[in-house]
N, C-alpha and C positions, 0 to 999 in steps of 0.2 A: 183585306185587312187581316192583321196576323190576332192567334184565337186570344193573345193577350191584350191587343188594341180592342176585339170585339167584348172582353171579360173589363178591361176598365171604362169603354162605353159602357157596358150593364150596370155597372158602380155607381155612374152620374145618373143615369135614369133611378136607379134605386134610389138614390139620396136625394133628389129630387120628388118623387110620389110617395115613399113609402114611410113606416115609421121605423126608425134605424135608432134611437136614441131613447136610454131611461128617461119615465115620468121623471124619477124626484133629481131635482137641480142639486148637487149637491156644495155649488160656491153660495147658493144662500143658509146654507148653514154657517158662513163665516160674516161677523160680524162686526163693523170698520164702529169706532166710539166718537160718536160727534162731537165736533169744539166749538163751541155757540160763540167762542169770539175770539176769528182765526188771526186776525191780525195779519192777512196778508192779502194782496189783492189778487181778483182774478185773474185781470190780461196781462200780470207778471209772472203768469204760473209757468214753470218752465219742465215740457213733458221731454225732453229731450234726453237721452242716456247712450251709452255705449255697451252695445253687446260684440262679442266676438272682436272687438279693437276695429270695428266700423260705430260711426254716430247714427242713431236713427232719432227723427224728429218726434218720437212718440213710443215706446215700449212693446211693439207689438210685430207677429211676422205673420204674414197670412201662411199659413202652414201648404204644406203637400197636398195638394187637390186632384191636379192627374195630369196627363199627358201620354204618349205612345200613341192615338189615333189622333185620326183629320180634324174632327169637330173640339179638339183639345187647342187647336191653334189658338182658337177667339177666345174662349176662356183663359188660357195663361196671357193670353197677349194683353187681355181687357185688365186683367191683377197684376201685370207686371207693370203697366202704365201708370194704373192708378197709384201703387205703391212706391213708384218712383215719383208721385208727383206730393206725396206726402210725409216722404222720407223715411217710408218703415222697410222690413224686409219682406224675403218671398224667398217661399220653399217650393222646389214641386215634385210633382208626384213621384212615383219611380222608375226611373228610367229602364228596366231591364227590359221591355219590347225594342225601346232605339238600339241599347246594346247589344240584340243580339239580332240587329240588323232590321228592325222596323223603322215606321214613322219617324221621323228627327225636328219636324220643322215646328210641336205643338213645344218642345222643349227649348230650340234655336230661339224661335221670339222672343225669350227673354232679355236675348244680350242686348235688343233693338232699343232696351229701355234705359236708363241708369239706374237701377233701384239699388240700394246702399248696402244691403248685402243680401246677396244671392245663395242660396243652399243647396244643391244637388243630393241625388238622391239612389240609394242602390237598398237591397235588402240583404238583414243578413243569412238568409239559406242561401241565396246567390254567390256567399263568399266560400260557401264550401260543395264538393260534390253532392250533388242529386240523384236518384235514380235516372239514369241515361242523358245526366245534363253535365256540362263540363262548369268549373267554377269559375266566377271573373276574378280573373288574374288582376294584377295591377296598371298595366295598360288599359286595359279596361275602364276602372275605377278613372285614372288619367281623361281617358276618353268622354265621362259623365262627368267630369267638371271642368273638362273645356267646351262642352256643348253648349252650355248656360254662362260661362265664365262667372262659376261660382266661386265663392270664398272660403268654405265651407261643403262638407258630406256629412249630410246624415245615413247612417246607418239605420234602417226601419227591423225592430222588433215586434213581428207579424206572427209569430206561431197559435197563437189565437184562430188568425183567419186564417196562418196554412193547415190546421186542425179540421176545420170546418168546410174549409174550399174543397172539391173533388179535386182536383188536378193539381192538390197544396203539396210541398215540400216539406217534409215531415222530418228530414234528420237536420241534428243540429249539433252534435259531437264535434266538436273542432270548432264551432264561432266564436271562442272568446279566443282564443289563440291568433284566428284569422281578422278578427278586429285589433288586435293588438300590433297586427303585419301592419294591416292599413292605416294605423296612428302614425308608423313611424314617417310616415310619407306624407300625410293631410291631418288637415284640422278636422276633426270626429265630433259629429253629436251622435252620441246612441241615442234611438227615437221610438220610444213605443208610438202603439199605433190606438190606443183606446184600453188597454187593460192595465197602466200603470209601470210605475218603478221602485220596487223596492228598497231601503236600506242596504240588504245585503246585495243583490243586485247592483248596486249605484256605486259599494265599494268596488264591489271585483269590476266594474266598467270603469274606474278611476284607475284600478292599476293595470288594467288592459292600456292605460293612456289616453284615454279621451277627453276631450278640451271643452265637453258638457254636457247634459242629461237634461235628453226634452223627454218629459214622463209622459204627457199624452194620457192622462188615465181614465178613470171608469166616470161616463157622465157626458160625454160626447157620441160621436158617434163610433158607435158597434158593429165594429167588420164581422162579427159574428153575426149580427145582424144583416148586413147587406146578405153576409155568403147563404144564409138562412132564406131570403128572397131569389136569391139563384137558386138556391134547391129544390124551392117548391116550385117555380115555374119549370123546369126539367123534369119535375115527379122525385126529385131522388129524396125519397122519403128519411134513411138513414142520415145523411147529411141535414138536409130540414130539421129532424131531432137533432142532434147535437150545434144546431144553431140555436135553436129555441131553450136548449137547456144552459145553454152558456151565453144569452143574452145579456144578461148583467156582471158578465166575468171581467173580475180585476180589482184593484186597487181604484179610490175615489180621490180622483185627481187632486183634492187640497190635499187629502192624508200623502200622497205620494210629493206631493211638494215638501212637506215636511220630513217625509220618510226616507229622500234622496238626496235630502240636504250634509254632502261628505265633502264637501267643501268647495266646487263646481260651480259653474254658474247653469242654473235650472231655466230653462224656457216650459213655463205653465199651460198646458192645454187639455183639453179635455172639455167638453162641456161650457167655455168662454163665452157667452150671449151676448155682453153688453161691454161698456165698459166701466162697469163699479166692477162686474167679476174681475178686471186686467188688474182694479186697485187692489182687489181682495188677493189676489196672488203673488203680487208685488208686495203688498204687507206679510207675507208670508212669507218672503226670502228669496222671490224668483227673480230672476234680471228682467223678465219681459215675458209677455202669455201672445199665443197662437193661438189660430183658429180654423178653420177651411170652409165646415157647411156654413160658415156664417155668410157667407158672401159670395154662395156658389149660384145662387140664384141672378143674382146683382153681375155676377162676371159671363154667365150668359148671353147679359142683356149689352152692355155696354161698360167702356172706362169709367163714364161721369155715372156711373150707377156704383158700380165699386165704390169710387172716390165719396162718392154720399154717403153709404150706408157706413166708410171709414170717417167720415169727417162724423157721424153723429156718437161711433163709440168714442172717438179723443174728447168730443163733449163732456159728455157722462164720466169719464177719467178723470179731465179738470174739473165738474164739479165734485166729484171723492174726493180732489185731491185738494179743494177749496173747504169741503164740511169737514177734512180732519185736518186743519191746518199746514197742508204740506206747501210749498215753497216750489219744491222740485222731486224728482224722482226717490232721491238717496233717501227723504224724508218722512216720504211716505210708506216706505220700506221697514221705519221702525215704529209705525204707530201702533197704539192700541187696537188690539183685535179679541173678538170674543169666537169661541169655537162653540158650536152647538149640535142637535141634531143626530144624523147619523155618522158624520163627519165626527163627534166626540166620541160616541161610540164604536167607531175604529180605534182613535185614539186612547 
């Protein structure tokens, strides 16, 4: 296995055992105003929306989990099944091990399924030169969204974790320009990976051209974190410190939902547990909220495990979207909401 397949194996074991994730929640500090008399009924509630100019049956895309090694097969396969059988989307992980000539078959499995929109996935230090690395070119980029027969690239905003990684890619001079190549060719999400998206950020990623901004922010899981669990199992003390000090680094994913709002369509993630948080983000202006460690345990195990732990968050959606009277998605987009906590005090 190549030492990227062996580094995103480390990833799943860590996110698995360890704690990777801030104590405080910070979607319950956003608070949905109940309507004692919705006037509408439940089994007409209709979760169904359009992101990306695909329909998914429900709001939600199980976000970039992994891929590049063997034991990735059954987990993408197990979420690309289930996702297909529920009508939501699926993103995965980052392709740069298949790209530069690893593993192929954890990311292949997805075409095996129909899920309604598929997301491929590149980074962006990948798009510019590295210390003795060459940059992926456009064939390239080509080559990761025919693997998956995606519909969609996201582009992952990782400098956080390449900060913190020993073996991270640290220049960054030239990505907006080289995201700007890559719009003209594909549909673009910029994707943080856990520490948010700015206002001013979100503009200059709109005039780079990109077709939407998945903020990913602070309250999920913390690649600072994971690379913080790599360091100390290796000894390297220097890295260990600067994961442990940047644990909590970023923007908190509601404030970045509102912060990134330049007129885009926003995929919500960050810290997503249930599904009152997807209604809480969708009342805040998102088209639809991701997730990953929510269902990494459940893709493990089997599809009908996926499929369950997805069928109990559309639950909990429908009933948000029954206690504030919402009808359908668009509705529930403009309810009352109350901001509290530390989520106000950003704001």
């Amino acid at each position: 296995m190549s030492d990227i397949g062996n580094r995103k194996e480390d990833h799943i074991n860590i996110c698995i055992s360890e704690r990777i994730s801030p104590d405080y929640c910070y979607w319950d500090d956003i608070m949905l105003v109940h309507e004692a008399v919705p006037e509408i009924n439940m089994d007409e509630i209709d979760t169904s929306t359009r992101v990306l100019g695909r329909k998914l049956e429900f709001p939600f895309i199980v976000t970039a989990i992994t891929g590049g090694f063997p034991g990735a097969v059954k987990i993408n396969g197990n979420i690309a099944e289930a996702c297909s059988r529920l009508g939501v989307g699926m993103g995965v992980g980052s392709q740069r091990a298949s790209l530069e000539g690893g593993e192929r078959e954890s990311f292949e499995v997805v075409k095996d399924h129909g899920v309604p929109l598929v997301i491929a996935n590149v980074g962006a230090p990948q798009l510019i030169e590295q210390a003795g690395k060459v940059a992926f070119d456009d064939s390239m980029i080509g080559d990761a969204m025919d693997m998956i027969g995606a519909d969609a690239l996201a582009i992952h905003l990782n400098f956080l974790q390449e900060v913190v990684q020993p073996e991270g890619d640290t220049h960054s001079k030239g990505c907006l320009d080289r995201i700007r190549d890559v719009c003209r060719n594909h549909k673009v999400l910029a994707k943080e990976t856990g520490a948010g998206i700015s206002r001013q950020t979100a503009e200059r990623l709109k005039g780079a051209g990109v077709a939407a901004i998945y903020v990913a922010g602070m309250g999920g899981t913390s690649f600072s974190a994971v690379e913080l669990h790599r360091a100390r199992s290796t000894g390297d003390r220097a890295r260990e410190s600067i994961g442990s000090s940047f644990f909590d680094w970023g923007i908190p994913s509601p404030v970045s939902v509102l912060e990134a709002d330049v007129g885009l369509p926003i995929v919500a993630s960050g810290g997503i547990r249930n599904g009152l948080h997807v209604a809480k983000a969708i009342s805040l202006g998102a088209c639809c909220a991701g997730a990953a460690n929510l269902v990494l345990k459940e893709a493990m195990q089997s599809a009908d495990a996926v499929e369950d732990r997805l069928l109990d968050i559309i639950s909990e959606f429908k009933a948000a979207m029954m206690l504030t009277g919402s009808a359908n998605v668009e509705q529930i987009s403009s309810r009352r909401k109350i901001i509290t906590g530390k989520c106000r005090e950003w704001l």
